[in-house]
Structures are given as structure tokens and as C-alpha cells.
N, C-alpha and C positions, 0 to 999 in steps of 0.2 A: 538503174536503181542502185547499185551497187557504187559508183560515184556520188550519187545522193548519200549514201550512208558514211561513206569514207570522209566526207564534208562534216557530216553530223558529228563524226570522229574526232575531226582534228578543231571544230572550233569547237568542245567540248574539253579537250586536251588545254586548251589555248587558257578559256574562260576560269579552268579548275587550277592553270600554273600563275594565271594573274590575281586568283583569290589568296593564292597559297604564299603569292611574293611580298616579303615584308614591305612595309609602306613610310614611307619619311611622315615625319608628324607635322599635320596640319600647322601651319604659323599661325600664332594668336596675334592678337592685335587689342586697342583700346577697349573694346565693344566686350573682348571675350574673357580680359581682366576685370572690369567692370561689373560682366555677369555676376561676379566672383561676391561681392560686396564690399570692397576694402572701405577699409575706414580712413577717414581724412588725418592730416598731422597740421596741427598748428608751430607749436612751438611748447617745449619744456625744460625747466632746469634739470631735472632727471634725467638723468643718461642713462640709465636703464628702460626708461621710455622710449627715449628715442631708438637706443639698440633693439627694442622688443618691436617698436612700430616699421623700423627698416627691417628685421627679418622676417616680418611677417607679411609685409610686401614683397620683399623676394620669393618667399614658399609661392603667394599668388602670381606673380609673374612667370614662374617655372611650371605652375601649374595649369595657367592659363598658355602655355609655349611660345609667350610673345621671346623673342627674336633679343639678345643680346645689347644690341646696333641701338634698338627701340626703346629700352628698358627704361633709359632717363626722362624723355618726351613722355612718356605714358605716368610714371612716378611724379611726375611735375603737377600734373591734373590733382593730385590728392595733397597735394600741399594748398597750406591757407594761410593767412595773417603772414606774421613775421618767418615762418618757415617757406616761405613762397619767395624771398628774395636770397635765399640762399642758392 
């Protein structure tokens, strides 16, 4: 009985030091920026458009934790028209 409990013990010990150990952050991906709603970019003469439309894709990318490496491939999806061959 006493083996039973010292069992009870230790994965008890175990379960409360793997809740308590900080956690790497889930990778986001297309699906999980998307959640997000971004808005599409066609093309504009305003550069303040486009500077407003690119950092506001990046707050969604950072906020969604897609992955650096990825960040182009997933930005590409929300371009249209003549912003799509850049």
C-alpha cells in the first residue's frame, strides 16, 4: 500500500512540474493567420498604404506565431492584381 502511494506521489510531482514548465509557442501557420481576417493588398500609389497594409500584416503574423522562414509564402496568399507580381 505504501508503494501505491509513493507512486501516487511521484507522478503527481511529475504532472505539477510539466504544468508548471514554461512551453515553446505553438507555430502558426496559413490556417492560423487567416483565422485572423487580413485584408487583401492590391496595389496603391500611397505609400503610406502600403506601409500601413505591410505592418499590419506583420502585427498578424506575429500574432498568429507563423515562423519567420514562412512569413513570405503566407503574405503572398493576400496579395492581388498588380501587387501579386511583385
Amino acid at each position: 500500500m505504501r508503494d501505491g502511494l509513493i507512486v501516487v506521489q511521484q507522478t503527481t510531482t511529475v504532472a505539477i512540474e510539466r504544468a508548471a514548465a514554461p512551453r515553446e509557442p505553438k507555430l502558426g501557420n496559413v490556417s492560423d493567420f487567416r483565422r485572423l481576417q487580413p485584408t487583401t493588398f492590391a496595389e496603391t500609389e500611397k505609400l503610406l498604404d502600403t506601409e500601413q497594409c505591410l505592418v499590419d500584416m506583420t502585427n498578424l503574423l506575429n500574432a498568429a506565431h507563423v515562423p519567420k522562414d514562412d512569413q513570405v509564402e503566407v503574405i503572398k496568399n493576400q496579395l492581388t492584381d498588380v501587387a501579386r507580381t511583385w
